[in-house]
FIDO-541523 format. One record per residue (C-alpha): residue in three letters; x, y, z. Coordinates in steps of 0.05 Angstrom, whole numbers, padded with zeros to 5 digits, always signed. Last residue first. Example, Ala and Ser with C-alpha at 12.3 -4.5 7.8 and 13.67 -1.06 7.14 Angstrom:
<recs>
Ser+00273-00021+00143 Ala+00246-00090+00156 
</recs>
This chain:
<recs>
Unk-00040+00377-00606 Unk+00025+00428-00611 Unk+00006+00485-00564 Unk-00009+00432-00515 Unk+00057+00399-00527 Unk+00092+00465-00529 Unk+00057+00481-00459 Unk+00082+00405-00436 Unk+00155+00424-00460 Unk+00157+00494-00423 Unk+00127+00460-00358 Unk+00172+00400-00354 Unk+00136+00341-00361 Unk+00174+00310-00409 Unk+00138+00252-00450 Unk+00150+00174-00436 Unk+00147+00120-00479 Unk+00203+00115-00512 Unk+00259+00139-00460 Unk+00209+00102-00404 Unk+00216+00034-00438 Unk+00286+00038-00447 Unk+00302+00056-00379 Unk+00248-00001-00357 Unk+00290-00051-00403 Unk+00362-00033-00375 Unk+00339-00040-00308 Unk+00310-00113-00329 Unk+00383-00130-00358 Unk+00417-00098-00294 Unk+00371-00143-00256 Unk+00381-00201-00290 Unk+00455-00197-00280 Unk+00451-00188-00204 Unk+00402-00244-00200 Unk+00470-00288-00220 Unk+00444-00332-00284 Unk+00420-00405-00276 Unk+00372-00406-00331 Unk+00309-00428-00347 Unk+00270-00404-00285 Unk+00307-00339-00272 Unk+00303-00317-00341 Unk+00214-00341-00339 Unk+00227-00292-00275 Unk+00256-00227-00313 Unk+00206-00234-00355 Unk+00158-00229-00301 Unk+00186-00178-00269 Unk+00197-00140-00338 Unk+00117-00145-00339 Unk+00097-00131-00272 Unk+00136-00055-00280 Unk+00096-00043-00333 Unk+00033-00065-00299 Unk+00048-00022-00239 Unk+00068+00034-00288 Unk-00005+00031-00322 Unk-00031+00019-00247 Unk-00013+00083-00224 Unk-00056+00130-00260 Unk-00116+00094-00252 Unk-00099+00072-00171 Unk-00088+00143-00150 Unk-00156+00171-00195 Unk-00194+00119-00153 Unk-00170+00147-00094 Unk-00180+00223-00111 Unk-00116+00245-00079 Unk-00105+00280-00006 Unk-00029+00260-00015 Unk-00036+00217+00047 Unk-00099+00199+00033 Unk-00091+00170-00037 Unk-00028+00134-00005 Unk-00073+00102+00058 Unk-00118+00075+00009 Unk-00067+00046-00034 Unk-00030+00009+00035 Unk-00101-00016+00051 Unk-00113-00052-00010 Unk-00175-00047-00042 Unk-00168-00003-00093 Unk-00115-00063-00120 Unk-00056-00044-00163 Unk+00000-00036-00113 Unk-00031-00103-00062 Unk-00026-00142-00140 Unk+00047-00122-00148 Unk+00069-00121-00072 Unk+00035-00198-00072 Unk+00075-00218-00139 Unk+00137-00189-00114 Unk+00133-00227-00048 Unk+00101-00294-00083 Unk+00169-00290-00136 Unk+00220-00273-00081 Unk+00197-00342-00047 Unk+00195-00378-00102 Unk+00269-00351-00126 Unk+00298-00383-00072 Unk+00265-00449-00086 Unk+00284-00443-00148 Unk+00359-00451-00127 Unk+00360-00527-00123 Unk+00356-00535-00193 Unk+00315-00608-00204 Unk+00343-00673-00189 Unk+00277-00713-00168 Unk+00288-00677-00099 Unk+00273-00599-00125 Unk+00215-00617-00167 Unk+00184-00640-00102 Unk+00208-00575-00063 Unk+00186-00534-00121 Unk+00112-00566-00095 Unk+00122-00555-00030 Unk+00143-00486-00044 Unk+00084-00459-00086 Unk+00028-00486-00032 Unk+00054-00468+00036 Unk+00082-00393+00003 Unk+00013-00375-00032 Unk-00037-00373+00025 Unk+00008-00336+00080 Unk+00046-00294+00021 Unk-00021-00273-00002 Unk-00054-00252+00062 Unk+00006-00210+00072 Unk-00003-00182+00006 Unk-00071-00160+00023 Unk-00129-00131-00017 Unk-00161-00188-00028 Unk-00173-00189-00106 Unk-00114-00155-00116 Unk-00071-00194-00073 Unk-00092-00257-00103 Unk-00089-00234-00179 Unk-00013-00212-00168 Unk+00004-00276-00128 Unk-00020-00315-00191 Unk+00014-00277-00239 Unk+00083-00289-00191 Unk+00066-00353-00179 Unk+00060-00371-00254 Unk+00126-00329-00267 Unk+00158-00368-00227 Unk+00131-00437-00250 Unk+00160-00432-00312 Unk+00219-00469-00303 Unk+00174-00523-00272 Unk+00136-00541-00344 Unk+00072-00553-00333 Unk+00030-00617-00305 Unk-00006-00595-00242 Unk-00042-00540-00277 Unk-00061-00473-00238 Unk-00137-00465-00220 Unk-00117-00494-00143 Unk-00092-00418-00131 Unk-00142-00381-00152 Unk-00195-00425-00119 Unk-00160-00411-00056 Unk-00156-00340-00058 Unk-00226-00338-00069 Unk-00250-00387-00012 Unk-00323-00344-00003 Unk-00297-00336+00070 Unk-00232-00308+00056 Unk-00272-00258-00005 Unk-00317-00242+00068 Unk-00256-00229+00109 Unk-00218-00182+00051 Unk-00288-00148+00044 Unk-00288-00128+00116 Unk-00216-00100+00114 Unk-00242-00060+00051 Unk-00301-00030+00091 Unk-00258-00009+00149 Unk-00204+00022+00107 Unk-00257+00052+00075 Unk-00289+00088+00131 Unk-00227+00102+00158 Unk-00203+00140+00100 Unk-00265+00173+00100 Unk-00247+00197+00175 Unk-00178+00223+00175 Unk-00198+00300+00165 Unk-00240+00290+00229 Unk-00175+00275+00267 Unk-00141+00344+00248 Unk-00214+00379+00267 Unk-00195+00342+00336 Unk-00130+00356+00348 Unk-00141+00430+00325 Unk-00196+00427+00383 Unk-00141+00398+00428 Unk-00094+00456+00417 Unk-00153+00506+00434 Unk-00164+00483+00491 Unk-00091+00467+00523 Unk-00078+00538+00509 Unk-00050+00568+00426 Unk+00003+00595+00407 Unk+00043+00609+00470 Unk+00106+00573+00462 Unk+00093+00526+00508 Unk+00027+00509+00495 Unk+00041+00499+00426 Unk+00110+00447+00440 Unk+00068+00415+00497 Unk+00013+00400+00433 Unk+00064+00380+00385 Unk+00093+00327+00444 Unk+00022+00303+00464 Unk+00009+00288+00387 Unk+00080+00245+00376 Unk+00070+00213+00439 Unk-00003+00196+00420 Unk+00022+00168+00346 Unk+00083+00132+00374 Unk+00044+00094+00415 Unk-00008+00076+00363 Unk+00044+00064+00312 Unk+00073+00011+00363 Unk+00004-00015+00385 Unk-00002-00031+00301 Unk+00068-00054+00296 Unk+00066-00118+00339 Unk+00128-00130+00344 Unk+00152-00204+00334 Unk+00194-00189+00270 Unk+00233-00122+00301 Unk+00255-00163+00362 Unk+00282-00219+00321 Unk+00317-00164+00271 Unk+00341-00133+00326 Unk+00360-00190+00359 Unk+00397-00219+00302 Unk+00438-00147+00287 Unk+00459-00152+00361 Unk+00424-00097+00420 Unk+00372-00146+00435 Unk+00417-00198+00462 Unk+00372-00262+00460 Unk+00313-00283+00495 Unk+00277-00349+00476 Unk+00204-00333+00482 Unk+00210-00262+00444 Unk+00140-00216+00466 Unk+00185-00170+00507 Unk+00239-00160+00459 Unk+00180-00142+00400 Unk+00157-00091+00437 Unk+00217-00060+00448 Unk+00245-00057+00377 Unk+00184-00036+00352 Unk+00173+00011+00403 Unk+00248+00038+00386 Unk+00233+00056+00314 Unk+00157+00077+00325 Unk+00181+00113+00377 Unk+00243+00144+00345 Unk+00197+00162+00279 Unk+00142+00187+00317 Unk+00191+00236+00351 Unk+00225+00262+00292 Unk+00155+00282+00268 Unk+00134+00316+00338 Unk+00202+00354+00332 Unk+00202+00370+00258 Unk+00132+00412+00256 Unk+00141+00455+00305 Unk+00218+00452+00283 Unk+00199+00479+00222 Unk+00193+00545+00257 Unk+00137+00603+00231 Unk+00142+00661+00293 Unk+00069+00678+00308 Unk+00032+00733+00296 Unk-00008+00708+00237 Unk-00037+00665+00271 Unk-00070+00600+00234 Unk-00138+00589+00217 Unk-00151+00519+00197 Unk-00193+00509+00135 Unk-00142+00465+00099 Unk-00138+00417+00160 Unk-00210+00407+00168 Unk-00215+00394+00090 Unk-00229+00329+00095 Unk-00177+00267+00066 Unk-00184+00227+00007 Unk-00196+00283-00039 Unk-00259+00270-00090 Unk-00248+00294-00160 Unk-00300+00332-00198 Unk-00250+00377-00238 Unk-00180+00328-00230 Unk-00131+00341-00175 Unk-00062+00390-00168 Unk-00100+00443-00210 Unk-00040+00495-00229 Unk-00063+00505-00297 Unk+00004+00486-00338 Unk+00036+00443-00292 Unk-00025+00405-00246 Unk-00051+00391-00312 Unk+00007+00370-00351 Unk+00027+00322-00294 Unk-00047+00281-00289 Unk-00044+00282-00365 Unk+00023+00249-00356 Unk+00005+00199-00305 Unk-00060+00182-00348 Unk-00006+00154-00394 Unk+00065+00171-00396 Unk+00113+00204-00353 Unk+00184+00240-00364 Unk+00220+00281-00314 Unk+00291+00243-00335 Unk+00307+00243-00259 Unk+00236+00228-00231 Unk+00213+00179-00284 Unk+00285+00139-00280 Unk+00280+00137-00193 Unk+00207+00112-00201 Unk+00219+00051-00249 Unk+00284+00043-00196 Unk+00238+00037-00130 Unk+00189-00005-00172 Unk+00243-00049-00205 Unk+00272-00071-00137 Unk+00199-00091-00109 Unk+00174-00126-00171 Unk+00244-00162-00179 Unk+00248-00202-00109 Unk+00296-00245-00134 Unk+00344-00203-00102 Unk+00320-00210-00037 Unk+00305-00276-00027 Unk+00376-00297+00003 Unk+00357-00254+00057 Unk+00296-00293+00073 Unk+00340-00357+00069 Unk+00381-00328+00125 Unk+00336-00309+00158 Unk+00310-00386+00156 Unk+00371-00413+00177 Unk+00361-00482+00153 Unk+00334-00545+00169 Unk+00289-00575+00119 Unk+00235-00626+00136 Unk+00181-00607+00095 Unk+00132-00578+00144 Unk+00198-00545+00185 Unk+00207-00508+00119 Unk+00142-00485+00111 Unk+00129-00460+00186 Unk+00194-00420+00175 Unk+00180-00393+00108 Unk+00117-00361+00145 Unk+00149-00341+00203 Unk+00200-00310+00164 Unk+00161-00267+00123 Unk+00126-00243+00191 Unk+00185-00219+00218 Unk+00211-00188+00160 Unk+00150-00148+00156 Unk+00156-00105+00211 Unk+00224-00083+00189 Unk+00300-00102+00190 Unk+00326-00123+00127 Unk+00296-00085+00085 Unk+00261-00105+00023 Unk+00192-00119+00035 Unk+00194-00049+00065 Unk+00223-00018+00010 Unk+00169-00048-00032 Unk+00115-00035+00017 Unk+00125+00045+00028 Unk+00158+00072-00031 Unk+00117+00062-00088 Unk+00053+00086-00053 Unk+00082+00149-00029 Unk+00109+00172-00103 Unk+00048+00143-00137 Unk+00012+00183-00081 Unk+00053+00250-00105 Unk+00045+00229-00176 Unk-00039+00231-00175 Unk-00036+00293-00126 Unk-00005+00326-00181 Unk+00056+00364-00162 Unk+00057+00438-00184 Unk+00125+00459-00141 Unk+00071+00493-00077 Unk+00041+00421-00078 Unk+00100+00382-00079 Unk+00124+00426-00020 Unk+00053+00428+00022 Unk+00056+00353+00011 Unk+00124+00322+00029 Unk+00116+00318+00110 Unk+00034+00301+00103 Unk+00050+00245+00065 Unk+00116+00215+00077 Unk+00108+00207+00156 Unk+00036+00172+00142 Unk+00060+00126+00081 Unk+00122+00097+00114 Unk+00089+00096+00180 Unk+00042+00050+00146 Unk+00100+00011+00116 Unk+00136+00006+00165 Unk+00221-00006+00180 Unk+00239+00037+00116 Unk+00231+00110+00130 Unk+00289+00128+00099 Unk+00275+00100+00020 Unk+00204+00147+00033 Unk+00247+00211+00052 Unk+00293+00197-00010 Unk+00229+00193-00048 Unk+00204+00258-00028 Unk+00263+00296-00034 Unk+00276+00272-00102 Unk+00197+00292-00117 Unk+00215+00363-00094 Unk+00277+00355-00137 Unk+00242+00353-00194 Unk+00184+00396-00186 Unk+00233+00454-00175 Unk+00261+00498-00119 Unk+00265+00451-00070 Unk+00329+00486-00023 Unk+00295+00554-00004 Unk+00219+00513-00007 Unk+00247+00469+00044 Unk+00249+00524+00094 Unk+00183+00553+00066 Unk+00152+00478+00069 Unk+00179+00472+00141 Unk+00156+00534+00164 Unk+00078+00529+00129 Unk+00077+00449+00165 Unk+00100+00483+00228 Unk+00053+00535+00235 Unk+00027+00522+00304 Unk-00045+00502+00273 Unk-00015+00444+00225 Unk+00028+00413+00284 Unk-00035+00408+00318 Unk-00069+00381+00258 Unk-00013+00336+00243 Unk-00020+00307+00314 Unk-00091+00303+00306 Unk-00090+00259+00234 Unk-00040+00216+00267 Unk-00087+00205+00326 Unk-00143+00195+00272 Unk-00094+00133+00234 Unk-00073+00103+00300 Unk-00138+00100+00322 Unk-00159+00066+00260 Unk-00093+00020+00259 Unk-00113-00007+00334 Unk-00175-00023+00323 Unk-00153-00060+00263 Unk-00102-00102+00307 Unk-00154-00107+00355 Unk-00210-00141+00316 Unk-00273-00117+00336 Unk-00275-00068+00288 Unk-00266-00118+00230 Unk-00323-00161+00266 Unk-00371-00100+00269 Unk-00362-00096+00189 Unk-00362-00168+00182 Unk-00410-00199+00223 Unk-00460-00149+00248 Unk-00470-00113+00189 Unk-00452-00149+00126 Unk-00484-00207+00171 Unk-00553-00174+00171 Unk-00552-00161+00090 Unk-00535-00220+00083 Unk-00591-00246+00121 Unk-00639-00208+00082 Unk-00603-00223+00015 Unk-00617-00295+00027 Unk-00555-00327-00025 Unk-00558-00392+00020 Unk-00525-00344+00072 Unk-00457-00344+00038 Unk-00487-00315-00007 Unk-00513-00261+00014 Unk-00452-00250+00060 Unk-00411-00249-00014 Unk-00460-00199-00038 Unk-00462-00153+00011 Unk-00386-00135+00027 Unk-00384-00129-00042 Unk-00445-00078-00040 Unk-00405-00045+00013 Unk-00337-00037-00027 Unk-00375-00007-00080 Unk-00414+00044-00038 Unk-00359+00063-00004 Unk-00319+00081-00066 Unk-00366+00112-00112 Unk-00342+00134-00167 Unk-00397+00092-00209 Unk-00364+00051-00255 Unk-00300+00054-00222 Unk-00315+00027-00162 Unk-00368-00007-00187 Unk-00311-00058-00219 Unk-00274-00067-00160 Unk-00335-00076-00108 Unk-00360-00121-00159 Unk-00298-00161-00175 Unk-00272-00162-00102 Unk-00343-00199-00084 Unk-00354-00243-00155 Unk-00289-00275-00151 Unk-00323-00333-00108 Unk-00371-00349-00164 Unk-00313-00386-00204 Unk-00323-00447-00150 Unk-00369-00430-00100 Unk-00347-00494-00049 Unk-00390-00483+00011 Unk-00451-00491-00032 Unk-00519-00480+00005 Unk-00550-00445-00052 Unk-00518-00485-00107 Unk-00506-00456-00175 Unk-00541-00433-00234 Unk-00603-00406-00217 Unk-00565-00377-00147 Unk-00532-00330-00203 Unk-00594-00283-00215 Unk-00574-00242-00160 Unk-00509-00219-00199 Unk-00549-00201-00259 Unk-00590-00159-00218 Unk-00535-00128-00187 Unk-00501-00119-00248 Unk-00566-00081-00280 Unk-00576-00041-00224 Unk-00505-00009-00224 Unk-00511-00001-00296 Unk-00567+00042-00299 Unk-00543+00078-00240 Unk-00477+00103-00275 Unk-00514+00113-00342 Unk-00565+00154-00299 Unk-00506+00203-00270 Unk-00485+00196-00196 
</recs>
């Protein structure tokens, strides 16, 4: 770390523990000071390149002071409370296990050759950067019922053939990144559906209303303009093979040197995996890798399904479109994963022993270098889970939310919601965490508006507008799980994933938001704004974005 970088980290640190001057130690209510957490650990982040750091100093300073600003004891409860307490939380448990069993099974796969078959097999049909990220994409669209299996299938499937076409790590995440959640939110069978509806549900019942609240989540879905435009925003850069921005400089290196990450970049992943010795004896098969990945698809798939049957109070025939998608939204997706992780890694590992590649022994030691490579991104998914419960604690979210004006116009109130949203998922780190704070504040009051004669169908639009809002601000934020688990899938530099991505997040954000102050004023079929907002982002990217095809990047080189 340079002395500029620790210069500065002293000085905000000092300035931050100069704040109990001006406010009340023993405050429960912090007021503006309750950004200061996801604002330090964002902003050092990038200050200092230090990841882990950052997110642990605002880990720090929001138990500090929420211990009468005592830096002893907050240092104590950063410890005990909050990064022990995110372990002891099962769900989480479950993820990081999840995450290193994944991390073995592609290690296994790794050491029997399969990842080399399957990007030589690919490599006969992907023969240029553009349909290598086509491939990619269409893989992410197909993998639509979890986000985090979204992301960890994606990944480590796409990455030796994006790599071996001149991908930069930067676009490969991107890639990942923009289609786990949005798809996700979008389908209409998935982990999250469940959850979405439980949280409309518990609104509803609140206010009265009766309805069929699948139904209503359904009738969400085109209003839910972040997550539409960010699949098509990608589809238009990958076709036209244009970018702009640090995404372009990102592309122009990896084309015309070959370096698929930036000099003095940090990887989000070890190098276990890339140090692996593999036989060079052995017959290369992509089925060595396609099996065990085939597999944790139809167990995550089915275990989803299952699980979710067995926890349903009122059971209904599992094998109709409702109980599927009632079965689907009371799984529990992080035992699921887990499941499907082991099978997945026991499967690869039969498949080696089988064949003769390598004995029981050996297989498990690939397991285990494969599980080492997952470790940072454990560490950081740990630390950001911790400094989502302290910026809950602090009452961020809910200061954002109360700062919005009780007397503005309601056609508006969209694109409020969805700017709001944004800032609360970025601060946090969570869009579910957004949609359960947001959704039982927005729709009571649209509700009101609503009764004294006001357009019925912005209540619909409410709801798209917090789930767009949350994917925006959960897309942007280097604390958000679903961004970590990108820049490790693609083995980016984290902070360099969330640089070059959040120029087209914040593109994308913008025709959103137009498209919701259209919504709000006038009563126009979604359809119609959409094809209008599709129209904008292909207009957008013709101006603004450069090819990235090798020839015309070396002529732009040439050129500047």
């Amino acid at each position: 770390m340079s002395k500029f970088r620790i210069i500065t980290t002293l000085l905000v640190l000092i300035l931050v523990f100069s704040l109990p001057v001006f406010a009340e130690s023993n405050s429960d209510h912090f007021g503006w000071l309750s950004i200061l957490p996801p604002a330090l650990a964002i902003i050092l982040a990038f200050v200092t390149k230090q990841v882990l750091i950052s997110l642990f100093l605002g880990i720090f300073i929001g138990a500090t002071m929420l211990n009468g600003w005592n830096p002893f004891y907050g240092f104590l409860r950063t410890l005990d409370n909050y990064l022990v307490g995110s372990l002891a939380d099962s769900w989480n448990a479950a993820i990081i296990i999840f995450l290193l069993a994944i991390g073995g099974m592609i290690g296994v796969v790794n050491k029997m050759g399969g990842t080399r078959a399957v990007a030589e097999a690919l490599g006969r049909k992907i023969n240029s950067p553009r349909s290598a990220q086509i491939y990619t994409y269409i893989l992410g669209i197909f993998v639509f019922f979890d986000d985090y299996a979204n992301t960890l299938i994606v990944g480590p499937t796409m990455r030796p053939i994006t790599d071996r076409n001149r991908i930069s790590k930067e676009k490969l995440s991107y890639i990942i990144d923009s289609t786990a959640a949005p798809i996700v939110g979008l389908a209409l069978i998935s982990t999250w559906v469940g959850y979405m509806i439980g949280v409309i549900r518990n609104v509803y019942l609140n206010l009265g209303i009766d309805a069929n609240y699948y139904g209503v989540f359904i009738k969400t879905i085109p209003y839910s303009y972040y997550c539409i435009y960010a699949l098509v925003f990608l589809l238009i850069l990958i076709i036209l093979e244009k970018d702009y921005g640090p995404m372009y400089d990102a592309e122009k290196r990896a084309r015309t040197t070959g370096k698929l990450i930036a000099d003095g970049a940090k990887p989000m992943a070890g190098d276990e995996i890339a140090r692996m010795e593999i036989r060079e004896d052995i017959e290369l098969k992509p089925s060595n890798a396609i099996v065990p990945i085939i597999t944790l698809i139809i167990i995550s798939f089915i275990g989803l399904w299952y699980n979710g049957y067995t926890a349903l109070e009122d059971k209904i025939n599992p094998f109709t479109l409702e109980g599927m998608r009632a079965s689907f939204g009371e799984a529990d997706s992080s035992i699921v994963l887990l499941w499907a992780s082991i099978v997945s890694g026991i499967v690869a590992i039969i498949m080696g022993v089988f064949q003769k590649i390598f004995t029981v022994e050996e297989a498990l030691d690939a397991w285990v270098d494969g599980a080492k490579s997952m470790i940072i991104a454990c560490m950081i998914l740990v630390l950001a889970w911790s400094l989502g419960s302290v910026t809950g604690d602090v009452g961020t979210a809910e200061f954002l939310v109360g700062i919005i004006p009780e007397n503005f116009p309601y056609a508006i109130l969209p694109l409020i919601i969805f700017i709001i949203s944004g800032i609360i998922s970025f601060a946090t780190g969570t869009s579910w965490g957004t949609m359960a704070i947001v959704i039982p504040l927005a729709v009571p009051m649209v509700y009101a508006f609503v009764q004294r004669g006001g357009d019925p169908h912005l209540m619909t639009v409410t709801l798209g507008t917090v789930l767009s809002g949350a994917i925006f601000g959960d897309h942007c934020s280097p604390i958000s799980d679903t961004t970590i688990m990108s820049s490790m899938a693609s083995e980016a530099d984290h902070l360099d994933h969330v640089r070059t991505q959040t120029p087209y997040a914040i593109t994308v954000a913008a025709v959103a938001g137009l498209s919701y102050i259209v919504a709000g004023f006038f009563s126009l079929n979604p359809i119609i704004i959409l094809l209008i907002g599709i129209a904008i982002l292909y207009g957008i990217i013709s101006v603004l974005g450069k090819s990235v095809k090798e020839e015309d990047v070396r002529k732009d080189i040439s050129i500047n």
